[in-house]
C-alpha positions in Angstrom: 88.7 110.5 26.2 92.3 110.1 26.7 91.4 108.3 30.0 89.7 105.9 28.1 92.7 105.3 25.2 94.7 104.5 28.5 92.9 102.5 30.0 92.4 101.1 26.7 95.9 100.2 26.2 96.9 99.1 30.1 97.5 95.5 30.2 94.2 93.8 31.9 94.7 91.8 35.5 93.1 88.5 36.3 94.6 88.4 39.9 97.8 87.2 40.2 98.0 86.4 36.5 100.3 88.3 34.0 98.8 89.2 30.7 101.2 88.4 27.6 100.5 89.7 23.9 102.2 88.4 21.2 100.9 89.1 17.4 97.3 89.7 18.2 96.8 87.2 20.8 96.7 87.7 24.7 97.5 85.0 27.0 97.1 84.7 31.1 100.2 83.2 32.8 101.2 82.8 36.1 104.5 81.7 37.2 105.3 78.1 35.5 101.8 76.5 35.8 101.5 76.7 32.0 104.6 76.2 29.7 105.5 79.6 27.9 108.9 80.8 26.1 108.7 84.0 25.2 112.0 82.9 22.9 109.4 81.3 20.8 108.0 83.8 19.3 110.7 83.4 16.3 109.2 80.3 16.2 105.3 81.2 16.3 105.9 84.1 14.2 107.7 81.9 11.2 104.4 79.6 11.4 102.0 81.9 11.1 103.9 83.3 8.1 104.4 79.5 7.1 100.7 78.6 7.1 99.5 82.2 5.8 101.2 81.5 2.4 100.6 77.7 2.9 96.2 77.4 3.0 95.6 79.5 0.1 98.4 77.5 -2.4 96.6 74.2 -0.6 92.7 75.8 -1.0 93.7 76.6 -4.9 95.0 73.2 -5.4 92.1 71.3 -3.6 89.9 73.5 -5.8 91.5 71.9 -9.3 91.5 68.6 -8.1 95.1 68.4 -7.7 95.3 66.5 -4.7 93.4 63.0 -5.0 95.2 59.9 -4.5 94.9 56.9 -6.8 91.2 56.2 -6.5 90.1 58.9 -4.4 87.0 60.2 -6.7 85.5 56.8 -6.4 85.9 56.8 -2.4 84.9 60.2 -2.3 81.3 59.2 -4.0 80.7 56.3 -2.0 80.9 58.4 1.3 78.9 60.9 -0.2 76.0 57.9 -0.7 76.5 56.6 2.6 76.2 60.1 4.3 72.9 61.0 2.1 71.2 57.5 3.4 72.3 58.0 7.5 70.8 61.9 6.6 67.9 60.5 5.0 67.2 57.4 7.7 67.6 59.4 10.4 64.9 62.4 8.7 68.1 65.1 9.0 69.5 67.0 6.5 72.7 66.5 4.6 75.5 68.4 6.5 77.8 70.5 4.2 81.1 69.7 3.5 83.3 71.6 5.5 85.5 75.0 3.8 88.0 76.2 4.8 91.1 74.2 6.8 91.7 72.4 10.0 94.1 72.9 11.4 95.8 70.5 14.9 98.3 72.3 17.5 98.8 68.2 19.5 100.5 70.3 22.1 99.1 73.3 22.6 100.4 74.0 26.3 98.5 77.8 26.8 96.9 77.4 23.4 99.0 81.0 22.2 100.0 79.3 18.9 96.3 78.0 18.3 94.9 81.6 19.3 97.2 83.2 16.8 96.5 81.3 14.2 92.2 81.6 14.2 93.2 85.6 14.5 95.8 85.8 12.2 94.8 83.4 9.5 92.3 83.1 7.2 90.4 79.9 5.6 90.6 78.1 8.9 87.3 76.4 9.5 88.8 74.8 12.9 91.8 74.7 15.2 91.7 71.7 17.2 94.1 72.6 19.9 95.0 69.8 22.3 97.3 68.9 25.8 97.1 66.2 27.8 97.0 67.8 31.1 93.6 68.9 32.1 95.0 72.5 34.4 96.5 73.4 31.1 93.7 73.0 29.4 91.8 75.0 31.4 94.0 77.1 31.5 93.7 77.3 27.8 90.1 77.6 27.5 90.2 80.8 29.5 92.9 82.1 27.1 90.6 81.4 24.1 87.8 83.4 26.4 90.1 86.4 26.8 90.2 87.0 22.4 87.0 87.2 21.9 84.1 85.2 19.8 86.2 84.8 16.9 88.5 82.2 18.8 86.2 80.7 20.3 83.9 79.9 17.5 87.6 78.4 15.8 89.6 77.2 18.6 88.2 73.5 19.9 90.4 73.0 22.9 90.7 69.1 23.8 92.6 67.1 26.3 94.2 64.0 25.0 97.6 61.8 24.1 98.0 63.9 21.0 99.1 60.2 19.7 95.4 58.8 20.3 93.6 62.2 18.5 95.4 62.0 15.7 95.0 57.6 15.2 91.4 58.8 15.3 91.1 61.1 12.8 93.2 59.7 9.7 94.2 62.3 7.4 91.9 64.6 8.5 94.1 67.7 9.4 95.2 69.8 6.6 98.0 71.2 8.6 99.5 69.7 12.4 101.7 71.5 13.8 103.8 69.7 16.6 106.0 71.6 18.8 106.7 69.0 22.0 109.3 70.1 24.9 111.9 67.6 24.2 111.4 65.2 21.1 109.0 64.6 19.0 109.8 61.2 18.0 107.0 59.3 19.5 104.2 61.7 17.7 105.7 61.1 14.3 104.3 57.9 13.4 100.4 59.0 14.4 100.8 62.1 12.6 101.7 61.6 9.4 98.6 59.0 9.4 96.2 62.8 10.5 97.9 65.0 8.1 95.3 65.3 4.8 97.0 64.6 1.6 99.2 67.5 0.4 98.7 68.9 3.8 101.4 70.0 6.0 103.1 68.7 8.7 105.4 71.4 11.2 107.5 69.5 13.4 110.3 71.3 16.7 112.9 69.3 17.8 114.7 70.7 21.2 116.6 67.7 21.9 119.6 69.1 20.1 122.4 67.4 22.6 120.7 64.2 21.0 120.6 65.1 17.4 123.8 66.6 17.4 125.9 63.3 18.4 126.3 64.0 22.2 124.3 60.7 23.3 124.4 59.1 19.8 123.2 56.2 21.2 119.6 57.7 22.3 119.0 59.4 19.0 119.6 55.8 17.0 116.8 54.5 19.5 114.5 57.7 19.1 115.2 58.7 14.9 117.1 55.7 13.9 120.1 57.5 12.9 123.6 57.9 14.2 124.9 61.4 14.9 128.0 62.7 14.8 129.2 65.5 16.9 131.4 67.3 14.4 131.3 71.3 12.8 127.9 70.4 10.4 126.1 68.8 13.7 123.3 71.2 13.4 122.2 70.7 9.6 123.2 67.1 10.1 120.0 67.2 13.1 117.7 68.8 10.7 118.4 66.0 8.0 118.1 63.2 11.1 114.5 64.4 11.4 113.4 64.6 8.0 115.1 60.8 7.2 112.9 59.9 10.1 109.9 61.8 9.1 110.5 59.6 5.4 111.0 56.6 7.5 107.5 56.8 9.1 105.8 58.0 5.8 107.3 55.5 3.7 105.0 52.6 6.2 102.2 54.0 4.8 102.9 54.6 1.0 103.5 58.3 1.8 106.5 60.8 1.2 107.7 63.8 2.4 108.3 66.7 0.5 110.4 69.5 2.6 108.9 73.3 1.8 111.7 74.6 5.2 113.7 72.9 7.2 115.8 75.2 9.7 117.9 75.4 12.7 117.2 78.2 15.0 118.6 79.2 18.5 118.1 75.9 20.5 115.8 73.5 18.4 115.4 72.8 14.1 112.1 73.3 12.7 110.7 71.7 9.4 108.1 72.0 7.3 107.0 69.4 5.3 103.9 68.2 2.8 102.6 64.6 3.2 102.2 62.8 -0.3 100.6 59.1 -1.0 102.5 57.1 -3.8 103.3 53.3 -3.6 105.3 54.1 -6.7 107.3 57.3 -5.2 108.1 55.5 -1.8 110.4 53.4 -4.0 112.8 56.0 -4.3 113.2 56.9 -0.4 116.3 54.9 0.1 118.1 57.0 -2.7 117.0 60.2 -1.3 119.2 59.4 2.1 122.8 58.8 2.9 125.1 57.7 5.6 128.4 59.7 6.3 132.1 59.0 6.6 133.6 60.9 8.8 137.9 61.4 9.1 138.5 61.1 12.7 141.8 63.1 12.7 140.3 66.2 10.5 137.1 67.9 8.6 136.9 65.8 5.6 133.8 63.6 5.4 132.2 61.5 2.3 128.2 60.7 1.6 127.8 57.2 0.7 124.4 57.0 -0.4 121.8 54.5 0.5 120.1 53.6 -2.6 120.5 54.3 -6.4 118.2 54.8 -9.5 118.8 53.7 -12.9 116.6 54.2 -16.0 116.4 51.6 -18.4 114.1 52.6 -21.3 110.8 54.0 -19.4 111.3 52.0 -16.7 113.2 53.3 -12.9 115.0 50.4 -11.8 116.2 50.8 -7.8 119.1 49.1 -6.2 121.6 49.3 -3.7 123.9 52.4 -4.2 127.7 51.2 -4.7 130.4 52.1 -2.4 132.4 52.6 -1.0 132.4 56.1 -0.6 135.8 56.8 0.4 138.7 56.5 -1.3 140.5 54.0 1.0 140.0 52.5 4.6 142.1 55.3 6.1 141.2 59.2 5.8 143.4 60.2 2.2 144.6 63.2 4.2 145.2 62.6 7.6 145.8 58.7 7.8 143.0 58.7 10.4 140.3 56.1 10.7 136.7 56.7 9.8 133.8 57.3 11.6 130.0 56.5 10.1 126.9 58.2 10.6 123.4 58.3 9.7 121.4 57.3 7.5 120.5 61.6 7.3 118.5 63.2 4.4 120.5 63.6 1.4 117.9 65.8 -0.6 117.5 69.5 -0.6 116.5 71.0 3.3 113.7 73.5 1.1 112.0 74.5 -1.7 113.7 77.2 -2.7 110.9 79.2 -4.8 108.4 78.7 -2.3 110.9 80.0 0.6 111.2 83.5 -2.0 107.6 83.6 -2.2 107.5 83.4 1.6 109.9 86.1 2.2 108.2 88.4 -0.3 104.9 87.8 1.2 106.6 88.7 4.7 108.2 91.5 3.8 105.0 93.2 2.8 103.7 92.1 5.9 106.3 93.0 8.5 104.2 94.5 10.7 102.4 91.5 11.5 105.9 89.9 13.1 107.8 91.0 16.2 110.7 88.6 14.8 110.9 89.9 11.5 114.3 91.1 11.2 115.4 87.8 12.6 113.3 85.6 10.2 114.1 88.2 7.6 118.2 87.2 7.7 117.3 83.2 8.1 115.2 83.0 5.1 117.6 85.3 3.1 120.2 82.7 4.2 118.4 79.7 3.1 118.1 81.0 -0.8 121.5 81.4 -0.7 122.3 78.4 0.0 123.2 75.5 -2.6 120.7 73.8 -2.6 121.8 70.5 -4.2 125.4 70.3 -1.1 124.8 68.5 2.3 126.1 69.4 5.4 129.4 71.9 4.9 133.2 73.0 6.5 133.7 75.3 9.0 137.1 76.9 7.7 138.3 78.1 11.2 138.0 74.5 12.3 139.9 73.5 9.7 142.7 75.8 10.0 142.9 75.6 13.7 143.4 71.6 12.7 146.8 72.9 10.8 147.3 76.0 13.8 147.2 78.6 11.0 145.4 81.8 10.9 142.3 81.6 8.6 141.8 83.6 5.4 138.9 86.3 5.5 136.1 84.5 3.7 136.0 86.1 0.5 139.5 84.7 -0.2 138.8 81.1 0.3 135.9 81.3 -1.6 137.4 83.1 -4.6 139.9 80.1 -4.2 137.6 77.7 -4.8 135.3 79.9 -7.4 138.3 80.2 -9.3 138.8 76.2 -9.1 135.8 75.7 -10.9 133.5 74.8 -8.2 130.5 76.2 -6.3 130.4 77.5 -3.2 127.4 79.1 -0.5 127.3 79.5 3.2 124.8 78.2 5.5 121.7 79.7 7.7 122.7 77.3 10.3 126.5 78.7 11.2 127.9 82.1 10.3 130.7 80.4 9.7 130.2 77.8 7.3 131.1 77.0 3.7 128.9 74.9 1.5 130.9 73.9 -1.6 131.0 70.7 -4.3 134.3 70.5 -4.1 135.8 67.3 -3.0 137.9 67.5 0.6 141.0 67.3 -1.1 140.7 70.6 -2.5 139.6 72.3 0.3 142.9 71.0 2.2 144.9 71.9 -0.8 143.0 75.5 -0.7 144.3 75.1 3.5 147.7 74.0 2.5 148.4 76.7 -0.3 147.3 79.3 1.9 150.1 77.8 4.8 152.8 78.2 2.1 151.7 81.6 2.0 151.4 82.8 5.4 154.2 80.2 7.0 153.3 78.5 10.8 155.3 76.9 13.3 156.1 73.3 11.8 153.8 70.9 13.6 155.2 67.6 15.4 155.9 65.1 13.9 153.7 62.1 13.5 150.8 64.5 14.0 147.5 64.8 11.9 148.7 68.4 11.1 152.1 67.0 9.7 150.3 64.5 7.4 147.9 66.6 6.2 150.4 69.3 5.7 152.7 67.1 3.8 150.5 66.1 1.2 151.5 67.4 -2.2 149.2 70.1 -3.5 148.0 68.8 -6.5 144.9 72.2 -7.0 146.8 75.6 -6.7 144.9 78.1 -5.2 144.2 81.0 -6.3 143.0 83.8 -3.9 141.9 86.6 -6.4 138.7 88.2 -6.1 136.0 86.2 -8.0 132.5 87.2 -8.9 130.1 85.5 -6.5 132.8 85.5 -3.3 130.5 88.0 -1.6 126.9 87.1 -1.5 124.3 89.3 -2.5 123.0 89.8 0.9 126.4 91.5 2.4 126.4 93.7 -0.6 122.6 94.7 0.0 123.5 94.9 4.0 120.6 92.5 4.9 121.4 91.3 8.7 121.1 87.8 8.4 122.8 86.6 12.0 120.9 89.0 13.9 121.8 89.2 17.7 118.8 87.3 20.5 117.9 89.2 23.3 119.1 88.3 27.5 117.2 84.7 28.7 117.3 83.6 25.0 116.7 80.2 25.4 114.7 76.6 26.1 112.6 76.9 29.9 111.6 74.6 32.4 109.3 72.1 32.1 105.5 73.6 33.0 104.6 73.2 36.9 108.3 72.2 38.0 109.7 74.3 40.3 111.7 76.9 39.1 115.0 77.2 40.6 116.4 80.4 42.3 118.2 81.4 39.0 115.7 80.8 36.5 113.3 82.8 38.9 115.9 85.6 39.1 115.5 85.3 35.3 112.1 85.5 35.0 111.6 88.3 37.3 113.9 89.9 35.1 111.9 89.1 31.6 108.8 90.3 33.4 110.1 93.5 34.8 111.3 93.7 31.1 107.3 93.3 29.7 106.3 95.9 32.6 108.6 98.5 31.0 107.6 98.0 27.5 103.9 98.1 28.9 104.8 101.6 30.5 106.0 102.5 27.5 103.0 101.6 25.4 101.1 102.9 27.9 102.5 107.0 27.7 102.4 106.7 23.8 98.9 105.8 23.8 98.1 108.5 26.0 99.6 111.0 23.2 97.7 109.0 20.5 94.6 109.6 22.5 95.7 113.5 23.8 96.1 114.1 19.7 92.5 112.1 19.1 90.8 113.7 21.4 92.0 117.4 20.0 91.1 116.8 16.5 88.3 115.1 17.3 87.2 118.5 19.8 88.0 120.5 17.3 85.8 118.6 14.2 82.9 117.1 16.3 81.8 119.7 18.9 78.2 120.0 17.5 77.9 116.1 18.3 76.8 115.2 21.6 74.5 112.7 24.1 75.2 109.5 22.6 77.7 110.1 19.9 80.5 110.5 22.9 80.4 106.7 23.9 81.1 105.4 20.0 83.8 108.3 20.2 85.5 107.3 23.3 85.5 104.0 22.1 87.0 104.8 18.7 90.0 107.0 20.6 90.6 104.0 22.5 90.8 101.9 20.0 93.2 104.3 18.2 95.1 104.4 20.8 95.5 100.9 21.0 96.3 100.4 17.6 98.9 103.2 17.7 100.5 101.9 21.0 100.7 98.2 19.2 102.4 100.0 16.0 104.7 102.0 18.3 105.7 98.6 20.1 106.3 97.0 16.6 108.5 99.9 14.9 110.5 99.7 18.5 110.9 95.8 18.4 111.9 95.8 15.0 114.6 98.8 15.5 116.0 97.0 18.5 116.4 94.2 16.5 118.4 95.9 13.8 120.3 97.8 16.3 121.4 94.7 18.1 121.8 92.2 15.8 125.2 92.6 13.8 126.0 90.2 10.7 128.5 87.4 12.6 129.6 86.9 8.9 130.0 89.9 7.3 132.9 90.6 9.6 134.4 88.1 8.6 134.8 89.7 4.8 136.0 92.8 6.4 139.0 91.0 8.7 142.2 91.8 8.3 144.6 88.9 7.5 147.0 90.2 10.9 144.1 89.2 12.6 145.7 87.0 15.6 145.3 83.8 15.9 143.4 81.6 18.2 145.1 79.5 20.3 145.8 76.6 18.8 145.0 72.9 19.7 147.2 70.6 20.6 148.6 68.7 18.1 147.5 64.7 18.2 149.8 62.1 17.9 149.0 59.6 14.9 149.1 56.1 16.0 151.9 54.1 13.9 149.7 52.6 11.8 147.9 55.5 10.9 151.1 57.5 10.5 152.5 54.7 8.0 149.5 54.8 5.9 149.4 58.5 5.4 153.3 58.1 4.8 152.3 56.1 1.9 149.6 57.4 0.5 151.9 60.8 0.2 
């Protein structure tokens, strides 16, 4: 019997294919005929948590009618009618409504995702998972074959433009989950005209050299917004794709509502639900924002798009007034201004449903091989403010002035004891969130250089004016209540360390060059090891099976010792997939050190970077800021 639990657990061989398990899915690849990144996973494993706590919340509130749009019950009865009178011309019966959700992966690539979710979810009625190229999908099809009836009988594999299957099924998908290599721009439009009403829509964005302002040119012409390429460039992309996402709504009387919007490793992912309401689409231009941006330091200013006012029981809307910044030149540095956007200007997540998600995964944390990782990002998304946009990073900021930061805690007991609020971010280790206007945070910057003295900077510098500015908000760096979040104190890892060949892949069916072969040869050799590994445990899970069960059953025999063997290997299997999670999850915690946590625990000898070069301040600029000082 122990045979059998290892044969059990030994990785099966199709040929030359590799077999790849990820949650309780197994996929066939070989080489780069079929787009996989195992780096992903985070990715797949936060939406499959996403969706498990999504469809029931969306299957209670379909069940109390929550959901119809203006006029819906009356539509509703007159396709009911017309759907009894085909049944009844034709002599067929009336086909039930569907139960349960459906569910559209528009690029499916080796369908993993789309096997995942039929095994790992329930009230799915259908997965319609879908690629345009026809080896992939038959690819996929054998894929859904290798899990078993159960996929099958949910998984519908399709080849099509993604674009064309979802214009020909309007709002019929209660969740669509698009994760494209590249951007997703061109699928945005199509599918928010699939997703259901209240459903959800899960969009990937890898383009990040886009988003974040390095060709702001192309992501104007693909999200019609202007980057820029400054410290908060990462939440700035995730708010770039949700003021698109509202852009293409808002042409069809629908809204966005954000439930998570993150950056992770290489790409942002967001989840959002899909609402109808001519009335509520009135209010999209208030809920975005361009920026102004100082070209010679950190401060920037939101001007908003659009305004509300309420006059009686009435919401007028309007042009928001501006402008946003206090004069034509930067206020501290004398620099000129730069302007982005428009970017999303509302809260990135709902902050309840995001504790409800972590709850519900931490009593599942066997189900995810990334849960330590997703663990620290969602544990830094509640502790963010909520109500702030974008944020500083304080070591830029200092190394603007060439001093040696403060440890964290300090500078934000400054500005606690200021009067103000103040979070980090889950998109940078290093960033602080805080209402407080720039010209506190500089005076916070410039009290702490009267303090801990630095090299006078040249003259006619951005350092010099900024550093000349009279300090209007003393700072004061005494421990406050709230300078060290609740997470640090509890030790919860929330920057936990990737893995080697963390990262975005080639494109499927390219050839892969002699380094990223080197790479993958390495990542498989990797799998092989773990496999061995799995392998020798399950063969003590079945060596411990089979003596219990020698001990208890001996008086059983003839037919009894197939449904045996097959219950030791099964055991075995099990216990080999529990071993694998407990060791995933350990390596996790092992390697993943809080970035920011050490930065509460610096020492304030700590040496300092090398500085930047001091900039010279054109003429003009330098006789503004004179002025203004």
């Amino acid at each position: 019997m122990a045979e059998a639990a290892a044969a059990a657990a030994k990785p099966a061989k199709n040929g030359d294919q590799e077999e790849l398990r990820e949650g309780m899915a197994r996929i066939l690849k070989k080489g780069n005929d079929v787009f996989y990144n195992e780096a992903q996973v985070t990715n797949r494993d936060l939406s499959v948590a996403v969706l498990r706590r999504f469809l029931p919340q969306l299957a209670q509130e379909k069940a109390e009618g929550k959901l119809r749009k203006p006029g819906q019950a009356q539509k509703d009865k007159r396709q009911a009618k017309k759907a009894a009178a085909k049944a009844a011309a034709a002599d067929e019966p009336v086909q039930p409504a569907q139960t349960g959700a459906r569910v559209l992966e528009g690029l499916a690539a080796s369908g993993l995702r789309s096997i995942r979710y039929a095994l790992e979810l329930d009230g799915v009625s259908r997965i319609d998972a879908n690629d345009l190229d026809p080896a992939v999908v038959e690819s996929m099809r054998a894929n859904i074959a290798l899990n078993g009836p159960r996929v099958a009988a949910r998984v519908v594999p399709t080849c099509s433009d993604a674009r064309l299957l979802m214009l020909q099924n309007p709002e019929a998908y209660d969740a669509i989950d698009l994760d494209p290599y590249g951007t997703p721009a061109h699928f945005l439009d199509s599918a928010l005209q699939a997703v259901a009403e209240g459903g959800l829509l899960a969009v990937t964005a890898t383009d990040m050299a886009v988003l974040c302002g390095n060709s702001g040119e192309v992501c104007w012409t693909k999200y019609g917004s202007y980057p820029i390429h400054r410290p908060y460039c990462h939440e700035a992309a995730v708010r770039i794709l949700l003021a698109c996402l509202e852009s293409h709504a808002n042409r069809y009387k629908r809204y966005i509502v954000p439930l998570l919007s993150v950056h992770m490793d290489f790409y942002i992912r967001v989840f959002v639900r899909v609402f109808t309401s001519a009335a509520e689409i009135k209010a999209s231009a208030s809920k975005q924002a361009y920026v102004w941006q100082s070209q010679g330091c950190d401060s920037w200013w939101l001007q908003p798009v659009g305004q509300q006012q309420q006059k009686g029981s009435s919401i007028k809307h309007m042009p928001a007034h501006g402008p946003a910044v206090p004069s034509n030149r930067c206020p501290e540095s004398g620099a000129a201004f730069l302007m982005g956007g428009p970017i999303w200007a509302r809260p990135l997540h709902d902050q309840a449903w995001v504790a409800g998600l972590l709850q519900q995964m931490e009593e599942e944390s066997g189900r995810y091989a990334q849960h330590a990782r997703l663990k620290g990002i969602l544990t830094s998304v509640l502790e963010e403010l909520p109500d702030v946009p974008l944020y500083y990073n304080v070591h830029d900021m200092c190394r603007t002035v060439r001093c040696t930061p403060p440890r964290a805690e300090q500078l934000r007991s400054a500005l606690i004891n200021a009067g103000f609020r103040v979070s980090g971010s889950h998109a940078n280790p290093l960033a602080l969130k805080t209402d407080a206007p720039p010209k506190v945070v500089w005076d916070i910057i410039r009290c702490w250089v009267k303090l801990h003295p630095i090299k006078p900077p040249e003259p006619n510098s951005y350092p010099a004016a900024i550093l000349s500015k009279e300090i209007e908000t003393e700072a004061d760096f005494r421990k406050a209540a709230g300078a060290v979040p609740e997470s640090v104190k509890a030790g919860v890892k929330r920057f936990v360390q990737n893995p080697a060949f963390w990262g975005p892949k080639a494109r499927h069916g390219r050839p892969l060059k002699p380094e990223q072969q080197k790479q993958q040869q390495a990542q498989a050799e990797q799998r092989r090891t773990r496999q061995q590994q799995q392998q020798q445990e399950g063969q003590g899970a079945a060596g411990a099976a089979a003596a219990d069960s020698g001990s208890s059953g001996g008086a059983a025999a003839g037919g009894s010792n197939g449904s045996a063997a097959a219950a030791v290997a099964a055991a075995a299997e099990d216990a080999a997939a529990e071993q694998q999670q407990q060791h995933g999850e350990a390596a996790a915690a092992a390697d993943g050190d809080d970035l920011l946590s050490m930065l509460y625990d610096k020492e304030d000898g700590e040496a300092e970077r090398p500085p930047k070069k001091a900039r010279k301040v054109p003429a003009a600029a330098a006789a503004a800021a004179a002025g203004s000082s």
